[in-house]
Z-matrix of the N, CA and C atoms (Angstrom, degrees):
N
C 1 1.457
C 2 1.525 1 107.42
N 3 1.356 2 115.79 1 105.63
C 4 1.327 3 118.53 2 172.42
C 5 1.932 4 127.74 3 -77.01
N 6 1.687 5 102.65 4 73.56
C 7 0.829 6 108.60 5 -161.76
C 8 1.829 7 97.30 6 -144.21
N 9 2.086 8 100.68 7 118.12
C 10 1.350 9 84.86 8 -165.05
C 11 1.317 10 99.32 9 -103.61
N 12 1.552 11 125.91 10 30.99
C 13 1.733 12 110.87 11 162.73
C 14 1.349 13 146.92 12 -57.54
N 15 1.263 14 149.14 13 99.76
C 16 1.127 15 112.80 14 -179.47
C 17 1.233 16 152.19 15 -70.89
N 18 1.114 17 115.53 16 138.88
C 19 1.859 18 110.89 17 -151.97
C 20 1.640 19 84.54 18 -121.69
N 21 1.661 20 124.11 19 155.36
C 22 1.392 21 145.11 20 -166.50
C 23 1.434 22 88.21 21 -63.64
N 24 1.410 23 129.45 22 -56.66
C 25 1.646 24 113.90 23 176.98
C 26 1.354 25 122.77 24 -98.78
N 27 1.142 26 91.08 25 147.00
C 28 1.523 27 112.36 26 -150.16
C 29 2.111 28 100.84 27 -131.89
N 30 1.049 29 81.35 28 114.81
C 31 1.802 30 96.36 29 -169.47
C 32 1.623 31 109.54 30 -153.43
N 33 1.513 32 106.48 31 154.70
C 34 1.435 33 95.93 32 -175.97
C 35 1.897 34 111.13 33 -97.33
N 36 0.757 35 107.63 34 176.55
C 37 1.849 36 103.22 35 -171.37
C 38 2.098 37 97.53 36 -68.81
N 39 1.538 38 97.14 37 -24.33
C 40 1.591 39 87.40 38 172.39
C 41 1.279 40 110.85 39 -74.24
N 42 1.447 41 136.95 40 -36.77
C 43 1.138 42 128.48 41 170.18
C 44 1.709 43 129.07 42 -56.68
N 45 1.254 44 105.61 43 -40.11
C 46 1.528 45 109.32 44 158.40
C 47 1.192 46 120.41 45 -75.31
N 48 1.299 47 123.12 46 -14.95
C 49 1.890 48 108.86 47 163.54
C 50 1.826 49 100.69 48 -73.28
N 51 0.935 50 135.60 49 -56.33
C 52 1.475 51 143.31 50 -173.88
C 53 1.776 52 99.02 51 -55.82
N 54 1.274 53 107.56 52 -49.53
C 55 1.762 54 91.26 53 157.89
C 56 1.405 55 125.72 54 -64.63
N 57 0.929 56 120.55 55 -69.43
C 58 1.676 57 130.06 56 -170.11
C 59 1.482 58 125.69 57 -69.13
N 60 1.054 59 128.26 58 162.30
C 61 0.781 60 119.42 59 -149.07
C 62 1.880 61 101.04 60 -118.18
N 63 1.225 62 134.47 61 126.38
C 64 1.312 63 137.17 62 -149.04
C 65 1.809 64 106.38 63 -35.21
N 66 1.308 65 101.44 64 -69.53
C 67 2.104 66 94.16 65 159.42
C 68 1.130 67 114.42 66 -26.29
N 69 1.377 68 118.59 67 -70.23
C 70 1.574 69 136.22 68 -156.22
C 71 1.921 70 98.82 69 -63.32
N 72 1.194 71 105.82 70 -54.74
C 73 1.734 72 92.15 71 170.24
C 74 1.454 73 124.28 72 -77.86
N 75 1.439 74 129.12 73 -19.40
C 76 1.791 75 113.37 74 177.47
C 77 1.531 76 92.99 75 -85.26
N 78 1.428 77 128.05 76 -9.05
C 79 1.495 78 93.97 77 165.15
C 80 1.794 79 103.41 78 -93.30
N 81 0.986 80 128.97 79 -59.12
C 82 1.734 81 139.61 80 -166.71
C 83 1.145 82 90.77 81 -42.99
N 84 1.303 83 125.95 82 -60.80
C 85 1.833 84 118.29 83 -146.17
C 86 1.540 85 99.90 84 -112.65
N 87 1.315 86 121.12 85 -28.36
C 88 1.059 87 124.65 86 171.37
C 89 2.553 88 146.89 87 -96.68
N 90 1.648 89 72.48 88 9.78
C 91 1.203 90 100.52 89 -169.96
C 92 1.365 91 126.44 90 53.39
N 93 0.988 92 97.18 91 27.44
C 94 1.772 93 98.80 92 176.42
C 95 1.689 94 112.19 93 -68.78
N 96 1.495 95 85.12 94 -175.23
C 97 2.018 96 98.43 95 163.79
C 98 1.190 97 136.44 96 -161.50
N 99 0.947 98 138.80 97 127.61
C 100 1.737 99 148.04 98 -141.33
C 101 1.584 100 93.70 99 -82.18
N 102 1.169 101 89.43 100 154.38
C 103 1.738 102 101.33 101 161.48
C 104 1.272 103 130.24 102 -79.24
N 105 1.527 104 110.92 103 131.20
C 106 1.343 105 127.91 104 -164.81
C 107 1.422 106 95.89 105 -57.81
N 108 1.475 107 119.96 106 153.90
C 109 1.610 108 146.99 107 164.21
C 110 1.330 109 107.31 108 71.76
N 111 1.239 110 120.54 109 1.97
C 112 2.000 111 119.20 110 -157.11
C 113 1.514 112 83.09 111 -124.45
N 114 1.278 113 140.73 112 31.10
C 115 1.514 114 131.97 113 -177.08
C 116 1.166 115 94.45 114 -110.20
N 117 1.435 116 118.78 115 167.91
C 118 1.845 117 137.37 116 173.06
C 119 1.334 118 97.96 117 -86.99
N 120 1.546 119 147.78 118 -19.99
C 121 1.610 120 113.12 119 171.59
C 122 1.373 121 108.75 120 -132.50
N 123 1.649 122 105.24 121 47.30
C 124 1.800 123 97.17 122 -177.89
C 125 2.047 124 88.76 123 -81.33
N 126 1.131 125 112.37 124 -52.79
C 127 1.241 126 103.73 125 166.81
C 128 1.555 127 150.64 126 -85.45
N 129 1.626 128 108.15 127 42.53
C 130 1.273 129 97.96 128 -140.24
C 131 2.441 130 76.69 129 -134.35
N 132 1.356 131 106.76 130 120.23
C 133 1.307 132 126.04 131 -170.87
C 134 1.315 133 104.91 132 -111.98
N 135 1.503 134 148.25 133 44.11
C 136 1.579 135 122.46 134 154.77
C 137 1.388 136 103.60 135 -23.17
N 138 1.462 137 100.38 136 143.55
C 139 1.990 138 108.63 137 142.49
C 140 0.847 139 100.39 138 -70.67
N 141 1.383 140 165.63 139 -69.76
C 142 1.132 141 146.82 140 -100.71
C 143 1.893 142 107.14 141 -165.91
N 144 1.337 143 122.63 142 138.25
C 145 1.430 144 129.39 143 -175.15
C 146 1.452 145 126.60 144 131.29
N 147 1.580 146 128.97 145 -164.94
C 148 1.284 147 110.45 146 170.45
C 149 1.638 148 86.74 147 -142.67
N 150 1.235 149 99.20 148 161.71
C 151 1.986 150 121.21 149 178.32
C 152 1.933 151 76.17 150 -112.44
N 153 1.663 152 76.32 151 130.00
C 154 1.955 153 99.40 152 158.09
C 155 1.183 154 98.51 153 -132.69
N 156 1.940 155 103.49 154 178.19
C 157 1.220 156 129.24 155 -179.55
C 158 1.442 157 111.88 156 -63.95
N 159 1.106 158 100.71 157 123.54
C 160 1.173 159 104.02 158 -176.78
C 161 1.886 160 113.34 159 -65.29
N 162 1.569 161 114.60 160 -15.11
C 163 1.690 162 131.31 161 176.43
C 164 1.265 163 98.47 162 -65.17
N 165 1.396 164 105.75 163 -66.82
C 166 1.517 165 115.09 164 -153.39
C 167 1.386 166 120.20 165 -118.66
N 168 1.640 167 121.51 166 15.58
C 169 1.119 168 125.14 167 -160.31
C 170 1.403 169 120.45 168 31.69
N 171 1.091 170 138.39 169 56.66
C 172 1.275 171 148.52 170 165.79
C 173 1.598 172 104.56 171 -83.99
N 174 1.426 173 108.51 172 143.36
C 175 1.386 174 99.17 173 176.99
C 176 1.335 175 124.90 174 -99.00
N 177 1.039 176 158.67 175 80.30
C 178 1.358 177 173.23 176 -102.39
C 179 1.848 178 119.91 177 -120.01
N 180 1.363 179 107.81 178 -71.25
C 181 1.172 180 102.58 179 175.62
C 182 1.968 181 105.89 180 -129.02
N 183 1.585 182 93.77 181 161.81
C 184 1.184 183 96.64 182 -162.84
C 185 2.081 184 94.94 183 -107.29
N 186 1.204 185 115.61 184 156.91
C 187 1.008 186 136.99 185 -168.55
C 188 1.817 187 117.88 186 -44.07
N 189 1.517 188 92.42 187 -57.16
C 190 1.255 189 111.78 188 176.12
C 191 1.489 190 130.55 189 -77.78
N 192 1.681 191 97.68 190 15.35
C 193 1.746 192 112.42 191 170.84
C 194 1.322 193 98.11 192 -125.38
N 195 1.194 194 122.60 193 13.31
C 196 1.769 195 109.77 194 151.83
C 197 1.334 196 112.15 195 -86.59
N 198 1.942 197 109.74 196 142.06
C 199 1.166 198 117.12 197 175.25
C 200 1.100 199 106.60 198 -151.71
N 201 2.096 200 115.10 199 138.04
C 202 1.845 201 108.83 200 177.54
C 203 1.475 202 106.46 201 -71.00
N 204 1.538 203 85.88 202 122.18
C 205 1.618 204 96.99 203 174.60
C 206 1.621 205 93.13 204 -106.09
N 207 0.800 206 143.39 205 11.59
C 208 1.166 207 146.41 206 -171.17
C 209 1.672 208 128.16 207 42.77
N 210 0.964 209 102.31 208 52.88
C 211 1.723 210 118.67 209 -161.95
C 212 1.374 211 100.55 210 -98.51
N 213 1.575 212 120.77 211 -29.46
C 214 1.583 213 126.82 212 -153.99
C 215 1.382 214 118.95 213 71.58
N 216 1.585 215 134.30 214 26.77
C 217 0.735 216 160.81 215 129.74
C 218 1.970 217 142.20 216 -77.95
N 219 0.940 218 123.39 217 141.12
C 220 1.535 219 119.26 218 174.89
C 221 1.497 220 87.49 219 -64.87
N 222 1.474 221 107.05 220 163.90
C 223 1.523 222 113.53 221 -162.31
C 224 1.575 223 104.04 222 -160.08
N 225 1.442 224 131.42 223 125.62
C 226 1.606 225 134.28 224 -178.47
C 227 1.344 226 102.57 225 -147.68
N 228 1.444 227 95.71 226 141.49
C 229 1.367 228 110.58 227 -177.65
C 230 1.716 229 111.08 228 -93.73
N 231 1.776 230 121.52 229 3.01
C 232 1.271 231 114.83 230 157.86
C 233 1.344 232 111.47 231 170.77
N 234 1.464 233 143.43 232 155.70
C 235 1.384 234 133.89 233 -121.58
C 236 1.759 235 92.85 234 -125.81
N 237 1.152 236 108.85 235 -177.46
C 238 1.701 237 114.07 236 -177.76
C 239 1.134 238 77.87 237 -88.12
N 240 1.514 239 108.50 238 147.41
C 241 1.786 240 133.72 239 -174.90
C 242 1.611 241 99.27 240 -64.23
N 243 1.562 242 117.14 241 122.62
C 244 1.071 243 129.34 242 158.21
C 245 2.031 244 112.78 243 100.85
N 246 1.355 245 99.24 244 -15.51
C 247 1.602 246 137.34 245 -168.85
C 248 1.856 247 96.48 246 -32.78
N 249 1.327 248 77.57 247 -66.90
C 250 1.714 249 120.18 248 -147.82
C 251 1.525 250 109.82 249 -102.83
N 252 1.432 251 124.52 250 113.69
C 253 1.211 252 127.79 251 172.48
C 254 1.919 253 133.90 252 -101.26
N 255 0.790 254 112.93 253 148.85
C 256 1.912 255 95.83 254 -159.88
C 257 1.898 256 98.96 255 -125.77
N 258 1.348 257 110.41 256 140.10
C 259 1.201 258 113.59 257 173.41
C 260 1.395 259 96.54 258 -149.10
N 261 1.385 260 105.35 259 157.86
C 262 2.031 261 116.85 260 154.07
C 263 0.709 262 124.18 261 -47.48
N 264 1.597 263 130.82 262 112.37
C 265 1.577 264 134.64 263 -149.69
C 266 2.400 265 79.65 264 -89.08
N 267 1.348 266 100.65 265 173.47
C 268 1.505 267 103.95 266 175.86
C 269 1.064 268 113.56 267 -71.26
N 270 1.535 269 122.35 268 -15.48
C 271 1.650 270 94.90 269 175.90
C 272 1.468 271 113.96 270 -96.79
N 273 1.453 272 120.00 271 50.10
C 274 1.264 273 131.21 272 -177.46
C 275 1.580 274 122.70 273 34.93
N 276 1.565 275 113.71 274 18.02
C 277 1.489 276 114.60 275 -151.97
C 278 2.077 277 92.37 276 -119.22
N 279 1.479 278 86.87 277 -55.65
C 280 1.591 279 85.76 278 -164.98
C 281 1.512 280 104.98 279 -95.27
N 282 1.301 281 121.64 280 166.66
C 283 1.771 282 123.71 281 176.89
C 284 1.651 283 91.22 282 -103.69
N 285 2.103 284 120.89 283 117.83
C 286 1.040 285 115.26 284 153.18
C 287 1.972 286 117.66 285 -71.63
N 288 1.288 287 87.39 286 150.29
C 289 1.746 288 98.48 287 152.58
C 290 0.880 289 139.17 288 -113.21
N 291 1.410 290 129.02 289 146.38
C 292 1.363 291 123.90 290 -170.58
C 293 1.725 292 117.65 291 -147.94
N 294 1.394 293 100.95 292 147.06
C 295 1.968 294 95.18 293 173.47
C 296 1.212 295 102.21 294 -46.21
N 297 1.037 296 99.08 295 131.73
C 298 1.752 297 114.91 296 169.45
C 299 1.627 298 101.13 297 -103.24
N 300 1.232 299 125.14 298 30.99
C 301 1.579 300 122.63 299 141.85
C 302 1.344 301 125.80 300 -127.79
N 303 1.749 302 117.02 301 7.51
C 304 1.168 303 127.27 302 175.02
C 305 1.463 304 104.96 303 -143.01
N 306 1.253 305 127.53 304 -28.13
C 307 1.221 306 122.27 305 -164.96
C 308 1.348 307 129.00 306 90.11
N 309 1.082 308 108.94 307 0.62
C 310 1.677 309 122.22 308 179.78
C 311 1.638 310 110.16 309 -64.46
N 312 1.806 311 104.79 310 133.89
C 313 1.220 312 103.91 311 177.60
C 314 1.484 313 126.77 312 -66.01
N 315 1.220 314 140.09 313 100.19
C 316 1.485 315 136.18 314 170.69
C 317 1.256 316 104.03 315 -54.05
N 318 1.528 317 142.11 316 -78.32
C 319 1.348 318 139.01 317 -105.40
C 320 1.518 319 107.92 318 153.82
N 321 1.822 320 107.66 319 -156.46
C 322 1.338 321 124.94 320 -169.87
C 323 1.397 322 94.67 321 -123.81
N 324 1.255 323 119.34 322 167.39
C 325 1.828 324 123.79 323 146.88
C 326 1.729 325 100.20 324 -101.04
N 327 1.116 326 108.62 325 -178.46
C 328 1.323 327 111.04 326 -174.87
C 329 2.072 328 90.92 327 -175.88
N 330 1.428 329 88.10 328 109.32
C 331 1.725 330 113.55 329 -179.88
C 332 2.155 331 104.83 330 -84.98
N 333 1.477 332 92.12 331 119.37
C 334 1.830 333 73.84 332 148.60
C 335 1.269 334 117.48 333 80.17
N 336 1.308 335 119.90 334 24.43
C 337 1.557 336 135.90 335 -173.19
C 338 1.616 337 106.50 336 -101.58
N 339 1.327 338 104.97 337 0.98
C 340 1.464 339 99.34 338 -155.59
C 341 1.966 340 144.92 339 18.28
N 342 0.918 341 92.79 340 62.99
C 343 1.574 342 120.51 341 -178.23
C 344 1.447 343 103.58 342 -78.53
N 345 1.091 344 127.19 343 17.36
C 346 1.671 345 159.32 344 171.36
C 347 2.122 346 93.64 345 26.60
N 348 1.664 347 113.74 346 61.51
C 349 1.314 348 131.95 347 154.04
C 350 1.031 349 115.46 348 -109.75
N 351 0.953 350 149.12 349 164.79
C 352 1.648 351 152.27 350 -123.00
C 353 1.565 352 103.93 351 -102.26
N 354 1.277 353 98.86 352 -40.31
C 355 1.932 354 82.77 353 -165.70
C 356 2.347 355 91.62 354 -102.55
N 357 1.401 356 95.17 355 6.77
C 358 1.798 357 80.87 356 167.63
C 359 1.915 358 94.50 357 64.98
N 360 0.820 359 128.65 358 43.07
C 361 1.711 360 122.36 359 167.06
C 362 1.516 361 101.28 360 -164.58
N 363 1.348 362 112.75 361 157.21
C 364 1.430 363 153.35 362 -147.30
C 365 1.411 364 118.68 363 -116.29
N 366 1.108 365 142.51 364 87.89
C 367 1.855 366 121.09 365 -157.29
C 368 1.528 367 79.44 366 -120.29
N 369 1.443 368 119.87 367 107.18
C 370 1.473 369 146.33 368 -164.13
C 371 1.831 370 94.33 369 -99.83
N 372 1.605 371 107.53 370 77.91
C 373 1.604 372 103.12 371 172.31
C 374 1.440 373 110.78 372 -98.16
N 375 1.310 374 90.75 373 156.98
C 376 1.443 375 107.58 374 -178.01
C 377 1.665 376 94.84 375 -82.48
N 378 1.219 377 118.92 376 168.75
C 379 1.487 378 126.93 377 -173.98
C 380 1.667 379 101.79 378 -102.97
N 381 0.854 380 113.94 379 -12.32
C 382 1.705 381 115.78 380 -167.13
C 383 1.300 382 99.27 381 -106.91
N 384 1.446 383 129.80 382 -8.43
C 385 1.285 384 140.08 383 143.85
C 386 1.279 385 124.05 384 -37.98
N 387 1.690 386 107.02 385 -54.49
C 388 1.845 387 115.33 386 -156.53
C 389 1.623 388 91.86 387 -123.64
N 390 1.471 389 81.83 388 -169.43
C 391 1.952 390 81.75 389 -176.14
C 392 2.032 391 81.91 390 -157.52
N 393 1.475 392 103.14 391 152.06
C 394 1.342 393 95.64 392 164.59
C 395 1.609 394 99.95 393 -127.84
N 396 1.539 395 124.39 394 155.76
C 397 1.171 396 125.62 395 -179.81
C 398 1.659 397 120.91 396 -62.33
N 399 1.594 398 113.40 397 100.18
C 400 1.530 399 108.60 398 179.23
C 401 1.710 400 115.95 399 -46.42
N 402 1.221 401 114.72 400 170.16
C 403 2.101 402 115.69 401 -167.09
C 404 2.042 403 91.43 402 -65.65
N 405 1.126 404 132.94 403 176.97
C 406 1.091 405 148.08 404 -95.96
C 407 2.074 406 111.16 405 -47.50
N 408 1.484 407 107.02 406 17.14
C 409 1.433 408 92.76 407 157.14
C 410 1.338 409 128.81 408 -73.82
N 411 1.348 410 105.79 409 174.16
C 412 1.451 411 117.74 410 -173.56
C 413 1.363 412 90.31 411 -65.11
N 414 1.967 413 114.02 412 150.77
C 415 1.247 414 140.78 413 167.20
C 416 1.376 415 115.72 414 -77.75
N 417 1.226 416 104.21 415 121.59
C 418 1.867 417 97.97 416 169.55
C 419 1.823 418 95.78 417 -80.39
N 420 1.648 419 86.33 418 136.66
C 421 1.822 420 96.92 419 178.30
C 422 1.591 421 92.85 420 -130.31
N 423 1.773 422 78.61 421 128.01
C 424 1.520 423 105.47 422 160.57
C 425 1.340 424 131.79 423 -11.63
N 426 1.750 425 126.41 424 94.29
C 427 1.653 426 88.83 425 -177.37
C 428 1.250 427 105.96 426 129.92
N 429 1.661 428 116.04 427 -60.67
C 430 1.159 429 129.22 428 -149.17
C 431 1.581 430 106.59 429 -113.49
N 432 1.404 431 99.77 430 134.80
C 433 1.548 432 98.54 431 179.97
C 434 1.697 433 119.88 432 -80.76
């Protein structure tokens, strides 16, 4: 991942292949992107919880800012405060996102679509990005690393 920020974790791309899982790194470390509608949370609505990084378990977005936008993608209208970091993806066109405690690739933002949610933007994640806690695992809480 040609990316010289520093983010709180700090690992080498061999260490995240030995974590991740071949999907899980050409998108995270390698910027890739999964195929639309064939993912585990393009359809998938808790009331209530948070989706983290699937790298670093960071908790990222909260439950009640997912919405079908119908993209074939998981879809949020805005991230846990400070979560989520945004830059000019290379083709100078779209803004990528990324954990802003590992650096892992999520997705796109997407401004101005009017999808009539509060902040008017789109955070287009990939599912192999995040992870949400299956029923009697531990809860990712807000906040907390």
């Amino acid at each position: 991942m040609a990316d010289n920020t520093d983010y709180p974790i700090k690992k080498t791309e061999g260490e995240w292949q030995v974590q991740l899982s071949p999907d899980e790194f050409r998108v995270l470390r390698q910027k890739g992107t999964e195929r639309p509608y064939s993912n585990e949370y393009n359809k998938h609505y808790p009331k209530s919880g948070t989706y983290a990084c699937r790298a670093c378990d960071t908790p990222l977005y909260n439950a009640d800012t997912k919405f079908d936008s119908g993209c074939g993608w998981p879809a949020f209208w805005d991230a846990v405060p400070g979560a989520v970091g945004q830059r000019t993806d290379s083709d100078g066109y779209r803004t990528e996102i990324v954990c802003n405690n590992c650096g892992g690739h999520l997705g796109h933002i997407f401004k101005g679509e009017r999808f009539g949610n509060p902040k008017n933007e789109r955070h287009c994640v990939n599912s192999v990005s995040i992870r949400f806690p299956k029923e009697g695992e531990k809860k990712v809480e807000e906040g907390k690393e």
